[in-house]
DSSP file (Angstrom, degrees, kcal/mol; ACC not computed):
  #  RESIDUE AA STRUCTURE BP1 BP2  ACC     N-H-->O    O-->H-N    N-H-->O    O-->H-N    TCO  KAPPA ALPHA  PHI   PSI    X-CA   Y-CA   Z-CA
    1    1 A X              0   0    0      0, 0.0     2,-0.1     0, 0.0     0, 0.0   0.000 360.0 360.0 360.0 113.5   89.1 -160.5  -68.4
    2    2 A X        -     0   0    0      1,-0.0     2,-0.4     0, 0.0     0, 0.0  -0.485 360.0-145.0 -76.5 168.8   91.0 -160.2  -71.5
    3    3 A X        -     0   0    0     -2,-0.1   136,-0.1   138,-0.0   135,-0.1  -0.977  16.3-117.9-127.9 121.3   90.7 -157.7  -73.7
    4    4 A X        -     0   0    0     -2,-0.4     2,-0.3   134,-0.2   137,-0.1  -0.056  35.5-157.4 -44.2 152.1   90.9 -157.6  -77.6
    5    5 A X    >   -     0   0    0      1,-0.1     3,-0.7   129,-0.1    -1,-0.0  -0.913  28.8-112.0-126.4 160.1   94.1 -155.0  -78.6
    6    6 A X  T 3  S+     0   0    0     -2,-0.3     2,-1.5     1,-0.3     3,-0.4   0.962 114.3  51.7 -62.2 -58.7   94.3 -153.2  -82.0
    7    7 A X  T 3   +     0   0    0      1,-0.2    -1,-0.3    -3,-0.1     3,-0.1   0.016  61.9 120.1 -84.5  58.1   97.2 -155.4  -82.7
    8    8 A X    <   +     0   0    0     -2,-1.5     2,-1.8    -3,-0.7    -1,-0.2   0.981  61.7  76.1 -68.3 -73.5   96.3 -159.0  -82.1
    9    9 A X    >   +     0   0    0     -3,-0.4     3,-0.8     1,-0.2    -1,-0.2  -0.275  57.3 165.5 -79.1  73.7   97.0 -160.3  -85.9
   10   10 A X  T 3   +     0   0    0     -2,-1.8    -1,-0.2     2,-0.2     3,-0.1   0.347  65.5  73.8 -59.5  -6.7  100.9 -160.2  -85.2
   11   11 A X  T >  S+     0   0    0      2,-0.2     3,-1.3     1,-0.2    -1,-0.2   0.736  85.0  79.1 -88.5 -30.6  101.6 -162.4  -88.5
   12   12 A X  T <  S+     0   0    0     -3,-0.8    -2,-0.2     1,-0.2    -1,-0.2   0.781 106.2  23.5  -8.7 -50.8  100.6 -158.8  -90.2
   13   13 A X  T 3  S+     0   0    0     -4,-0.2    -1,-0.2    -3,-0.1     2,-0.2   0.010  91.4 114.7-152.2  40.4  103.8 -157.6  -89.6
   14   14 A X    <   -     0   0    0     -3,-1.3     2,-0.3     6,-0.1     5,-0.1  -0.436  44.6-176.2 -63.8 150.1  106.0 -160.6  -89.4
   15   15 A X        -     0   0    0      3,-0.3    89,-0.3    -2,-0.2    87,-0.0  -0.785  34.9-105.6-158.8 151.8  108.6 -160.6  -92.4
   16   16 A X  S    S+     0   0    0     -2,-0.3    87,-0.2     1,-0.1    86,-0.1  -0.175 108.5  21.1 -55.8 141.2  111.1 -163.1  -93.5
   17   17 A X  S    S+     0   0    0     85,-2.5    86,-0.2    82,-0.1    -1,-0.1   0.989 108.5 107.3  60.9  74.1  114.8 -161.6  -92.5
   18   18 A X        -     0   0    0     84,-0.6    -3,-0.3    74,-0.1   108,-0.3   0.166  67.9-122.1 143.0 157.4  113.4 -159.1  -89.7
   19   19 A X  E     -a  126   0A   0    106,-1.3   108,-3.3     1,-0.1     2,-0.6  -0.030  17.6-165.0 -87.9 107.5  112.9 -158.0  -86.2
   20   20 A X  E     +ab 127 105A   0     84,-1.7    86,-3.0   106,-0.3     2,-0.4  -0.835  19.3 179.8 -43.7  88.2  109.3 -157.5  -85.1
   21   21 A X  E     -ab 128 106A   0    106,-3.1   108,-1.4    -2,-0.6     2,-0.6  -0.908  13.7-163.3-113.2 159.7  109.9 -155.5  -81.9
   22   22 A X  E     -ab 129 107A   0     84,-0.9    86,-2.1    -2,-0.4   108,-0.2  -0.996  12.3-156.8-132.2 132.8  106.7 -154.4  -79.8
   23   23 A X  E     +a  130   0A   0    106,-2.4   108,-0.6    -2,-0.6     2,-0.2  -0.290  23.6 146.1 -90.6 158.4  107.5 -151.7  -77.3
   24   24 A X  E     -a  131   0A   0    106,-0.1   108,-0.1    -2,-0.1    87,-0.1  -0.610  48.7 -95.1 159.2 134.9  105.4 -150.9  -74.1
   25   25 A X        -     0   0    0    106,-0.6     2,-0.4    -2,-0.2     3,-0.3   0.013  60.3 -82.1 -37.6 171.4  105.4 -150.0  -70.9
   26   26 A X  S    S+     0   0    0      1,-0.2    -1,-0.1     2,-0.1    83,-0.0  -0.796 117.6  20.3 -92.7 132.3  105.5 -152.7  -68.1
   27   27 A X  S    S+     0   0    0     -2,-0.4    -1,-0.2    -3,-0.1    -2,-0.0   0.113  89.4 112.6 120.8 -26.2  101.8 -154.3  -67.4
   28   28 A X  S    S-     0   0    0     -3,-0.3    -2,-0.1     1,-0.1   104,-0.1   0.631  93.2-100.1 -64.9 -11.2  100.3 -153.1  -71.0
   29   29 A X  S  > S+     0   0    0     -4,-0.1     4,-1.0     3,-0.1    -1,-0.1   0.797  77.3 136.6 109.6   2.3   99.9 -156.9  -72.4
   30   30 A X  H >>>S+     0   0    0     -5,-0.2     4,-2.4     2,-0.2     3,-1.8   0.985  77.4  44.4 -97.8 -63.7  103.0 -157.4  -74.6
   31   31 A X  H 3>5S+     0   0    0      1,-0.3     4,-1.9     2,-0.3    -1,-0.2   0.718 110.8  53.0   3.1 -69.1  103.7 -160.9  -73.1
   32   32 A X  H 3>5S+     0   0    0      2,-0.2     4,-3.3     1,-0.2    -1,-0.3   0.826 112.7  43.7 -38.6 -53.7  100.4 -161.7  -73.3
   33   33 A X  H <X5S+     0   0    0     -3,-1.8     4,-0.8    -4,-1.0    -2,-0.3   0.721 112.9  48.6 -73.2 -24.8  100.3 -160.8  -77.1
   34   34 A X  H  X5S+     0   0    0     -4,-2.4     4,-4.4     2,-0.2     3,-0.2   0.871 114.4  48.8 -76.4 -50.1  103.4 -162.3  -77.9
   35   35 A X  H  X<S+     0   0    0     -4,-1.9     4,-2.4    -5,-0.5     3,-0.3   0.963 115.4  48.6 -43.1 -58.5  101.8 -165.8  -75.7
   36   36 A X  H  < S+     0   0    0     -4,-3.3    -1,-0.3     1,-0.3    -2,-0.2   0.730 107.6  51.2 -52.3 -42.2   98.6 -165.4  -77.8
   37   37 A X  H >< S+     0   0    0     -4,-0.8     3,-0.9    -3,-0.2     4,-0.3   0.800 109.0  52.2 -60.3 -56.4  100.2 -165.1  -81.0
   38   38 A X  H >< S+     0   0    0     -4,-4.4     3,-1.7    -3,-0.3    -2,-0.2   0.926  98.5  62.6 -61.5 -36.8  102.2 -168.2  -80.5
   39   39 A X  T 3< S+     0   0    0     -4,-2.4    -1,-0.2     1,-0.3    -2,-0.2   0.557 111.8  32.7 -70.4  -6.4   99.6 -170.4  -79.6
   40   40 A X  T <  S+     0   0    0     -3,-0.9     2,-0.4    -4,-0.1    -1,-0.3   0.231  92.7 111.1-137.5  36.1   97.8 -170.3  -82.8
   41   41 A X    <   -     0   0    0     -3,-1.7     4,-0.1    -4,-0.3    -4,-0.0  -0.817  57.6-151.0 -94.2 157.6  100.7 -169.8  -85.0
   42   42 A X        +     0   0    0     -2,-0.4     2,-0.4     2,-0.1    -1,-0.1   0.448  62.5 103.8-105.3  23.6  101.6 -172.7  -87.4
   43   43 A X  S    S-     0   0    0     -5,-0.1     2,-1.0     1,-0.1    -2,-0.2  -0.632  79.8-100.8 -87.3 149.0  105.5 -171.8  -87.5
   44   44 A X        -     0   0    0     -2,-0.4    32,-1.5     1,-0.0    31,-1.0  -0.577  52.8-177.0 -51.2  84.1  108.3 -173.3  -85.9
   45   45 A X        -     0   0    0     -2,-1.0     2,-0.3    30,-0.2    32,-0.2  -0.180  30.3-163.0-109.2 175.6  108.9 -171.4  -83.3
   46   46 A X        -     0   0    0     28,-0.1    32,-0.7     2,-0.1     2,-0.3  -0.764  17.5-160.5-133.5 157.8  111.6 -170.9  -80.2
   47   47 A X  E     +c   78   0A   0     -2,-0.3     2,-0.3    30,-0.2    32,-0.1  -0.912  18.3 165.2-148.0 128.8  110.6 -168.5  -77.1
   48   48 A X  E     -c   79   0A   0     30,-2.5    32,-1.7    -2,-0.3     2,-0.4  -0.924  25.5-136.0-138.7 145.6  113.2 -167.4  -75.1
   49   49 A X  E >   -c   80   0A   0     -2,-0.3     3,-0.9    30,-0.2     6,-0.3  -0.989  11.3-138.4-121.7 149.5  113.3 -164.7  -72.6
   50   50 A X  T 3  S+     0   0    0     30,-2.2    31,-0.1    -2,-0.4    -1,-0.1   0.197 103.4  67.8 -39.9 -16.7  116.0 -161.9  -71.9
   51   51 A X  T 3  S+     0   0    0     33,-0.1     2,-0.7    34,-0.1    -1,-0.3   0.306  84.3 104.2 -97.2  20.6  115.9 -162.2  -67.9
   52   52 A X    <>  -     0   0    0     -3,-0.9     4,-3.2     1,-0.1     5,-0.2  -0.882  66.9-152.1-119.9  99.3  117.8 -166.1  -69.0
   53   53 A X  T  4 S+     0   0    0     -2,-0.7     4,-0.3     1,-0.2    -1,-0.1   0.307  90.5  51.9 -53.0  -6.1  121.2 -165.8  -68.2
   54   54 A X  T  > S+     0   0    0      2,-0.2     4,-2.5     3,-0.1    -1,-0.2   0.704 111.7  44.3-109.8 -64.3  122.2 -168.4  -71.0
   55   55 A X  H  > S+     0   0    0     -6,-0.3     4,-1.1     1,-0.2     5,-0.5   0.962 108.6  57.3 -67.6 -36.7  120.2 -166.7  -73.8
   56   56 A X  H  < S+     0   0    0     -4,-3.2     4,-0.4    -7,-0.2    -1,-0.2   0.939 112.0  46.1 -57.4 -39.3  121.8 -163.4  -72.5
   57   57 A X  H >> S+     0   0    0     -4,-0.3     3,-1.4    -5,-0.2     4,-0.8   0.999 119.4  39.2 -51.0 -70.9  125.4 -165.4  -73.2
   58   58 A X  H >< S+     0   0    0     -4,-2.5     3,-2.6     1,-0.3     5,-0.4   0.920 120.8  38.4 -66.1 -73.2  124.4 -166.6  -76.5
   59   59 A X  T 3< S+     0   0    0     -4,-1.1    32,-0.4     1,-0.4    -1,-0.3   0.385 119.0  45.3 -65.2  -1.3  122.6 -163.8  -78.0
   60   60 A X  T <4 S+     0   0    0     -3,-1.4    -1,-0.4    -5,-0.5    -2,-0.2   0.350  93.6  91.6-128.9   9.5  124.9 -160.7  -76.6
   61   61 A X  S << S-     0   0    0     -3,-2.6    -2,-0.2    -4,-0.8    -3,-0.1   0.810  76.4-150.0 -23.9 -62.1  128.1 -163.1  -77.8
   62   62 A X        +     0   0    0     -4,-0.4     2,-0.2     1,-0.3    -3,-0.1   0.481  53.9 139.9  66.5   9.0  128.4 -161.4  -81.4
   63   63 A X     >  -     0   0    0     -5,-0.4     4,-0.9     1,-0.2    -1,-0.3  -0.659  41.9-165.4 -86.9 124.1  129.7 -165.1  -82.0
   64   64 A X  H  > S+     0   0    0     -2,-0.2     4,-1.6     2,-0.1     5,-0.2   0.889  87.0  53.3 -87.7 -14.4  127.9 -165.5  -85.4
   65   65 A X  H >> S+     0   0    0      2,-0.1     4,-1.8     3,-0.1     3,-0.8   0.992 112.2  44.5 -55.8 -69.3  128.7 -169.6  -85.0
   66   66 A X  H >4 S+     0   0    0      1,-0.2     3,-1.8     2,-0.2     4,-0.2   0.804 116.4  47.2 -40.6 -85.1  126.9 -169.8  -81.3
   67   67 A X  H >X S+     0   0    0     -4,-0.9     4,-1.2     1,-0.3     3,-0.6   0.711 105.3  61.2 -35.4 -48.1  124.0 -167.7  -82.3
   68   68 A X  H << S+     0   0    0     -4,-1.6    -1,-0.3    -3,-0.8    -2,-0.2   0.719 109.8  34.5 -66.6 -26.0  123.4 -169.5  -85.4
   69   69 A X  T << S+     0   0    0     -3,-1.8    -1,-0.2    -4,-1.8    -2,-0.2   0.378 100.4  80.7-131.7  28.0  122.7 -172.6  -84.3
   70   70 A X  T <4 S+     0   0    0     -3,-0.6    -2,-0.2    -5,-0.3    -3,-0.2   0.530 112.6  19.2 -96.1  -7.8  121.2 -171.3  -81.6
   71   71 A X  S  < S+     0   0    0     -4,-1.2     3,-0.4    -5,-0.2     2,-0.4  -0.056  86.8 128.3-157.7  73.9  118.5 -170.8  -83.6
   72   72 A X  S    S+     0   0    0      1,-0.1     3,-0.1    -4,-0.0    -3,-0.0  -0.707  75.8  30.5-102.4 147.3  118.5 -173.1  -87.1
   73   73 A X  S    S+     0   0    0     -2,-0.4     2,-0.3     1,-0.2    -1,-0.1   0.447  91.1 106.7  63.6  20.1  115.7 -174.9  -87.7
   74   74 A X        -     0   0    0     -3,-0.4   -29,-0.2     1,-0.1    -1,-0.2  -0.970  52.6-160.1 -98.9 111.8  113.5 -172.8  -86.1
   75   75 A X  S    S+     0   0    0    -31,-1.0    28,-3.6    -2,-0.3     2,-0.3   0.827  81.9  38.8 -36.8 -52.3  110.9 -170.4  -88.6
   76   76 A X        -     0   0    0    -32,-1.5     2,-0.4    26,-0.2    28,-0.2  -0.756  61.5-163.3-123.9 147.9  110.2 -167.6  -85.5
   77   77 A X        +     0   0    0     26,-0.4    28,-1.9    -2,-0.3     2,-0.5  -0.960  12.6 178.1-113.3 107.9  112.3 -166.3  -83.0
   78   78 A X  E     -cd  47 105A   0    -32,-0.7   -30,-2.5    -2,-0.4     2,-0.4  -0.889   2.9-177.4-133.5 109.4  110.4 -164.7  -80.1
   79   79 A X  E >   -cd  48 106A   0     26,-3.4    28,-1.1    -2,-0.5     3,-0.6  -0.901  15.1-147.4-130.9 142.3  112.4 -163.3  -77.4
   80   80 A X  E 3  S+c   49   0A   0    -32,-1.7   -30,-2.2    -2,-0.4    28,-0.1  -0.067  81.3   9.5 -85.6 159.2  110.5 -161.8  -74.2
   81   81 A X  T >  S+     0   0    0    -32,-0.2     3,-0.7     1,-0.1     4,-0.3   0.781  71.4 178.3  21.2  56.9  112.2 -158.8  -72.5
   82   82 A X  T <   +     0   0    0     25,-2.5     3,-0.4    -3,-0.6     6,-0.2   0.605  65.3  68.4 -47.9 -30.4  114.8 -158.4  -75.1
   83   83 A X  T 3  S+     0   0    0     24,-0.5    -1,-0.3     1,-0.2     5,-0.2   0.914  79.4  72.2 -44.7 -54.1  116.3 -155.3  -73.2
   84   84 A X  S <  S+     0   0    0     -3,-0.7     2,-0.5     1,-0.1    -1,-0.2   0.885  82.4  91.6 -54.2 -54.7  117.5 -157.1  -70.6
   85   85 A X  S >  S-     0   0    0     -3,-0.4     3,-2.0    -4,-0.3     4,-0.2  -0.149  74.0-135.6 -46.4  95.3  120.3 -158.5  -73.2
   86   86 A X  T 3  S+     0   0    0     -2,-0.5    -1,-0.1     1,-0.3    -2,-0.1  -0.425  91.6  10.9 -69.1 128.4  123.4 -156.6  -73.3
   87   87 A X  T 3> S+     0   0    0    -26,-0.0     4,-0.9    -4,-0.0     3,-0.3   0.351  78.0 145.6  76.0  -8.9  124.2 -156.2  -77.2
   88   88 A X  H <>  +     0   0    0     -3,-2.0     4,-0.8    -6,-0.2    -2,-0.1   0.552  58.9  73.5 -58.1 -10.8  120.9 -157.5  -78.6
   89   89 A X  H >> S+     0   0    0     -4,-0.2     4,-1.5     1,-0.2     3,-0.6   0.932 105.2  33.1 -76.0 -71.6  121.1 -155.1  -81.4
   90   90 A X  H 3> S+     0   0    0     -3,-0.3     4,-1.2     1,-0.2    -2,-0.2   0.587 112.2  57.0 -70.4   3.9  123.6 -156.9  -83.0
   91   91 A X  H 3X S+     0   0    0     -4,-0.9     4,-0.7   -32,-0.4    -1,-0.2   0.865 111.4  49.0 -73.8 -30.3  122.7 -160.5  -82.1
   92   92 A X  H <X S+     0   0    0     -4,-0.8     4,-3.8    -3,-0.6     5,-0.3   0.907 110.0  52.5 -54.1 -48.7  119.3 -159.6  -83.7
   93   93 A X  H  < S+     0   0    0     -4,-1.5    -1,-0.2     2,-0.2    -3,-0.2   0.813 114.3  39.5 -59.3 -54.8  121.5 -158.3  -86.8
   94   94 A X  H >X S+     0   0    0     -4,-1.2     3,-4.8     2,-0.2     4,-1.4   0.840 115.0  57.8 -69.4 -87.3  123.6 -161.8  -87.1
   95   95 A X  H 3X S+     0   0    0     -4,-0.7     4,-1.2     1,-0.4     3,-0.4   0.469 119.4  27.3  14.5 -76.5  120.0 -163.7  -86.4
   96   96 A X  H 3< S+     0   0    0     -4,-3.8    -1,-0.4     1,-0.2    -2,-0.2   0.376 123.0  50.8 -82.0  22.8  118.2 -161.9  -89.6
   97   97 A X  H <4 S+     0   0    0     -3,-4.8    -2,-0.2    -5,-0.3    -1,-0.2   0.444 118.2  35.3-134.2 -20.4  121.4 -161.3  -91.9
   98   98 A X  H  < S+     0   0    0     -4,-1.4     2,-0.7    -3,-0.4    -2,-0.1   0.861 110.2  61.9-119.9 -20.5  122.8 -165.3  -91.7
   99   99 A X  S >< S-     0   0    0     -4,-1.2     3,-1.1    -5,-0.2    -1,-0.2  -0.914  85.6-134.4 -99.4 108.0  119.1 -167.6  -91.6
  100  100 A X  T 3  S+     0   0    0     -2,-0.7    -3,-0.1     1,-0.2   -84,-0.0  -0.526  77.2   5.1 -57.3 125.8  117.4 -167.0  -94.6
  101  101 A X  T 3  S+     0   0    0      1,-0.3     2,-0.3    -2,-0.2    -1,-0.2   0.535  88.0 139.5  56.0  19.8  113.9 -166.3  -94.4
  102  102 A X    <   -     0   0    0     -3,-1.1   -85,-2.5    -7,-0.2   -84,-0.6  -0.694  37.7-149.9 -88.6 158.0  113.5 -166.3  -90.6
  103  103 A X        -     0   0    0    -28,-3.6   -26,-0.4    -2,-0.3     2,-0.3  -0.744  10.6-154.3-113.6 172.3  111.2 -163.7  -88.7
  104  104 A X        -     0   0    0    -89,-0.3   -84,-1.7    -2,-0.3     2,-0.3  -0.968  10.8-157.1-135.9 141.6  112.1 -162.5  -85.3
  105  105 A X  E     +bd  20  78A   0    -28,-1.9   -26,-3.4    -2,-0.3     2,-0.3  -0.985  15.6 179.4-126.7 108.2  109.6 -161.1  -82.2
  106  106 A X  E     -bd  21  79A   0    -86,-3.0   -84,-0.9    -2,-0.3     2,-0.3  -0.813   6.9-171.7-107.8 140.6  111.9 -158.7  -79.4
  107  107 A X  E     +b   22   0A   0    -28,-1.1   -25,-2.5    -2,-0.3   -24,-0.5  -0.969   8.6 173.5-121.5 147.0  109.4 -157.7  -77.0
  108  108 A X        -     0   0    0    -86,-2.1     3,-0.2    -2,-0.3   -27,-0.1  -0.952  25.4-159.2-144.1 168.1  111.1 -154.8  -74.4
  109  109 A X  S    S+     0   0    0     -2,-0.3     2,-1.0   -86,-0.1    -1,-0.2   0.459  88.5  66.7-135.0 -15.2  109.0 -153.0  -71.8
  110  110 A X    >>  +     0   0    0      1,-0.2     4,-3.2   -85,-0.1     3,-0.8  -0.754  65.7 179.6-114.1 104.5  111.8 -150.4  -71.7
  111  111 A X  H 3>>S+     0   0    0     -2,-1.0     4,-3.1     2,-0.2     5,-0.9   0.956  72.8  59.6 -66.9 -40.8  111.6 -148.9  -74.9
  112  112 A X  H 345S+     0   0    0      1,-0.2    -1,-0.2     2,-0.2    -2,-0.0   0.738 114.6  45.6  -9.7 -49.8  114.5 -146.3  -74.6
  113  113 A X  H <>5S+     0   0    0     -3,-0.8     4,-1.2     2,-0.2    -1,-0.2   0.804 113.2  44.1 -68.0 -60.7  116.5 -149.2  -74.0
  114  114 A X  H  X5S+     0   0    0     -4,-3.2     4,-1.4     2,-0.2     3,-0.2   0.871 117.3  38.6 -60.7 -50.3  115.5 -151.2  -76.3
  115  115 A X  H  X5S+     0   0    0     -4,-3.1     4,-1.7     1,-0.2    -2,-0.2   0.869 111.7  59.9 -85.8 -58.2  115.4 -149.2  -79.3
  116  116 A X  H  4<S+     0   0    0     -5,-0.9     4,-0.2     1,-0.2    -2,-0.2   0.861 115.2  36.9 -53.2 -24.3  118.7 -147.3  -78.2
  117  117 A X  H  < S+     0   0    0     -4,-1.2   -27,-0.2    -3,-0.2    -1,-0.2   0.602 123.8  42.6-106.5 -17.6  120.5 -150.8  -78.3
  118  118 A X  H  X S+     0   0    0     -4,-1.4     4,-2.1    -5,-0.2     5,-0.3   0.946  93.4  90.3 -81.3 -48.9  118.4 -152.1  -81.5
  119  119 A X  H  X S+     0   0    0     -4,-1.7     4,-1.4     1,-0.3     3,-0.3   0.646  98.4  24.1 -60.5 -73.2  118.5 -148.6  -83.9
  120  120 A X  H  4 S+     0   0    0     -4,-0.2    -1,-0.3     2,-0.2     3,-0.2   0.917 117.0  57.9 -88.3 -27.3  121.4 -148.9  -85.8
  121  121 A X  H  4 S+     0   0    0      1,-0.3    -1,-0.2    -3,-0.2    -2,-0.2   0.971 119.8  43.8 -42.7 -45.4  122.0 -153.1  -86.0
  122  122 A X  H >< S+     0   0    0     -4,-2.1     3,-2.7    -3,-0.3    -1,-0.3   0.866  72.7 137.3 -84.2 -31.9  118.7 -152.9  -87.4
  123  123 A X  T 3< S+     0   0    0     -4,-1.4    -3,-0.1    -5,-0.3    -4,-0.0   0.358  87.3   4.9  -2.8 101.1  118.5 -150.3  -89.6
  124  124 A X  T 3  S+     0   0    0      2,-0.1    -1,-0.3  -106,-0.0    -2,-0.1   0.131 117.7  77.2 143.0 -65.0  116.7 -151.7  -92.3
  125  125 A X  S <  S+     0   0    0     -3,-2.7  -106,-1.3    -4,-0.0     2,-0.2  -0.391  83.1  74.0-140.7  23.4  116.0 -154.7  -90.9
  126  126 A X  E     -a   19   0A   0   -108,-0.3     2,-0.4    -4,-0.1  -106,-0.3  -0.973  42.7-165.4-155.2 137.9  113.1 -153.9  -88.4
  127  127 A X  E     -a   20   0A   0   -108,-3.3  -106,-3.1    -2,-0.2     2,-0.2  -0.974  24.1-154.4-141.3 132.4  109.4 -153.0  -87.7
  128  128 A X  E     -a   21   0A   0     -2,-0.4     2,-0.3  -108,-0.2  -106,-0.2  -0.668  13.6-173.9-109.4 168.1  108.0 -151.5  -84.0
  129  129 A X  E     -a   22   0A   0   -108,-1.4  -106,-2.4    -2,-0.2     2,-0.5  -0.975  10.8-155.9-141.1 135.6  105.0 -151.5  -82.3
  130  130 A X  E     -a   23   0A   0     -2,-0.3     2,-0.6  -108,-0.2  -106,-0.1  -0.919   9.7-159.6-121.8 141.9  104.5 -149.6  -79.0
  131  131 A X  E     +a   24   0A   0   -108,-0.6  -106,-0.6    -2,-0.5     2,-0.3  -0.931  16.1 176.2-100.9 117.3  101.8 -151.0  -77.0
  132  132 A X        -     0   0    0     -2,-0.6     3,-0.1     1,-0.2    -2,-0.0  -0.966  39.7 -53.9-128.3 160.8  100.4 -148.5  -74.4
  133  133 A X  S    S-     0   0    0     -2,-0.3    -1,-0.2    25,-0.2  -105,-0.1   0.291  74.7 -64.0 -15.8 134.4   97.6 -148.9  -71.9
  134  134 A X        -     0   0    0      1,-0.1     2,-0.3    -3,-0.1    -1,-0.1   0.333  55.2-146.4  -4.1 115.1   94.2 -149.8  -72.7
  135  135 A X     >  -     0   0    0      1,-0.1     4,-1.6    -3,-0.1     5,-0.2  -0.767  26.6-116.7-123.2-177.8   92.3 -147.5  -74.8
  136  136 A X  H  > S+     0   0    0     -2,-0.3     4,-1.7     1,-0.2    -1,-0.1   0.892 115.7  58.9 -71.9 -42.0   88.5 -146.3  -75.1
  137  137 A X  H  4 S+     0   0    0      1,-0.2     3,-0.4     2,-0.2    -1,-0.2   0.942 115.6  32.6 -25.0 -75.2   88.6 -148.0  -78.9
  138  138 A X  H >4 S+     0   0    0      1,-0.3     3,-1.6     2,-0.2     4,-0.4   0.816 112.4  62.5 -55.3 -39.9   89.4 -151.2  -77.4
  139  139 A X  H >X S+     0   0    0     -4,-1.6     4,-1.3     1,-0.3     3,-0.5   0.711  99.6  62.1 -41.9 -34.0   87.2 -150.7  -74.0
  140  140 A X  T 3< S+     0   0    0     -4,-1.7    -1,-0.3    -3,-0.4    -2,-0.2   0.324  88.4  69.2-114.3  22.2   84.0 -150.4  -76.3
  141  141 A X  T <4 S+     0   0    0     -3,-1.6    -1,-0.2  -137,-0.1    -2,-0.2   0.724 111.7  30.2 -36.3 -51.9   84.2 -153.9  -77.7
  142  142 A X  T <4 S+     0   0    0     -3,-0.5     2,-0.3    -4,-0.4    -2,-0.2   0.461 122.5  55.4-108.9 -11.7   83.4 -155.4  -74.9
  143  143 A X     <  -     0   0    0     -4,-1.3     2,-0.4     4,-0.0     3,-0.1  -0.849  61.0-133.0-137.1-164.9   81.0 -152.3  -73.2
  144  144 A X    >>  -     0   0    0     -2,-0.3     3,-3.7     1,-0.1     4,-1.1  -0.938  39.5-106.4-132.8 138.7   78.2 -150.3  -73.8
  145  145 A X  H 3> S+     0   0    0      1,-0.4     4,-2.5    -2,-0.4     3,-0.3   0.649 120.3  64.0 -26.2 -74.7   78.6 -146.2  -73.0
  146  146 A X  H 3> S+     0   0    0      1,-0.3     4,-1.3     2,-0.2    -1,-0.4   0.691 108.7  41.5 -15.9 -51.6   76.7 -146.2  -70.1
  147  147 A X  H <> S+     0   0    0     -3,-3.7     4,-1.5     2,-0.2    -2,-0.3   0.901 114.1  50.0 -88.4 -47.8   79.6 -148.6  -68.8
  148  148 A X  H  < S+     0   0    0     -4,-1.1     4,-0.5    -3,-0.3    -2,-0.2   0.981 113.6  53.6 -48.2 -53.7   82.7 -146.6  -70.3
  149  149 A X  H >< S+     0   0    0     -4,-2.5     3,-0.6     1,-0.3     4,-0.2   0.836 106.4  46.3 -52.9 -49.4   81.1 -143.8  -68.8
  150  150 A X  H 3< S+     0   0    0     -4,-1.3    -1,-0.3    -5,-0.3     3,-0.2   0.744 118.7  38.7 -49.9 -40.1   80.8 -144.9  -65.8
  151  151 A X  T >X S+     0   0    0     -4,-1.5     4,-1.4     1,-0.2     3,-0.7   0.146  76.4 115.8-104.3  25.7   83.9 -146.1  -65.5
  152  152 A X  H X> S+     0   0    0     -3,-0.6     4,-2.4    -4,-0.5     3,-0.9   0.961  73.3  60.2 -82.9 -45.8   86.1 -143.4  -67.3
  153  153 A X  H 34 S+     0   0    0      1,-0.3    -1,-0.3    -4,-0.2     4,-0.3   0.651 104.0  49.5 -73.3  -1.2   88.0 -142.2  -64.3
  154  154 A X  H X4 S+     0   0    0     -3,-0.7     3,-0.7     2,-0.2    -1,-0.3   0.699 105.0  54.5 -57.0 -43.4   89.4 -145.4  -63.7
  155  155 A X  H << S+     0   0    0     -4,-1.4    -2,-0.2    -3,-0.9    -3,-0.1   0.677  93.7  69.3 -98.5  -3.3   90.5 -146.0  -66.7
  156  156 A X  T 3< S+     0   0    0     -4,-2.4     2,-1.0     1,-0.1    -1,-0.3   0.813  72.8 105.3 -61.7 -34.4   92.5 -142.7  -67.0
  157  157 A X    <         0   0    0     -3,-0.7    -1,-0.1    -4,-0.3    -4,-0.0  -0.415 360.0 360.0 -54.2  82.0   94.8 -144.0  -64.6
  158  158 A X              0   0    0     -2,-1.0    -1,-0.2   -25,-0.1   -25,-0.2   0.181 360.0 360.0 -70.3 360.0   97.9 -145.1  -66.7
């Protein structure tokens, strides 16, 4: 069953020249949100993931030629487990700073990581989201007290 999250409407807090990253533990949905998001946007998009030894070349390079037309003619950037990219703060950096009016999506499930290799390239030039487990908010969209209630110690489990 999916489940609504507080941040669905990811075109909120898209903006031209810079890096959308959404943070999260692994298993929290960011994947998911990112999927959902693509499928009913009407930009021009690329989706790439970070475990892709290729993108990990281009995008951990610093080459600002490689990078750059590695992704021209594209509106969105979206790349999944962005950690994983050794350097990704500054490919992100070339990415919003040489393509005019593109947005960018990092998702990283280790934010430490993530953030420690994004904070200063971005500076600026950046907006997070941390995604954590399920909460009661979201839980009572979809059930009625009597079912939250029931089910509360389950849903402590993180």
């Amino acid at each position: 069953m999916k489940i609504p999250r507080y941040y669905e409407k990811l075109e909120n807090y898209l903006e031209p020249n810079k890096t959308l990253l959404i943070f999260g533990p692994r298993q929290v949905g960011k994947t998911t949100l990112l999927n959902d998001f693509l499928k009913t946007t009407k930009l021009k998009y690329r989706l790439e993931s970070g475990e892709n030894i290729r993108v990990q070349d281009i995008l951990g390079s610093q080459d600002f030629d490689q990078i750059k037309e590695f992704v021209e003619g594209y509106e969105l950037i979206a790349i999944d487990e962005a950690q994983k990219i050794k350097n990704i703060g500054m490919g992100l950096k070339i990415i919003v700073d040489q393509i005019p009016g593109i947005k960018v999506i990092a998702t990283g499930s280790s934010s430490f990581e993530l953030l420690g290799q994004t904070g200063e390239p971005l500076t600026g030039r950046k907006r997070t989201i941390s995604l954590f487990p399920v909460a009661q908010l979201e839980l009572k969209k979809l059930f009625n007290n009597y079912e939250l209630k029931s089910e509360l110690a389950e849903n402590l489990i993180f």
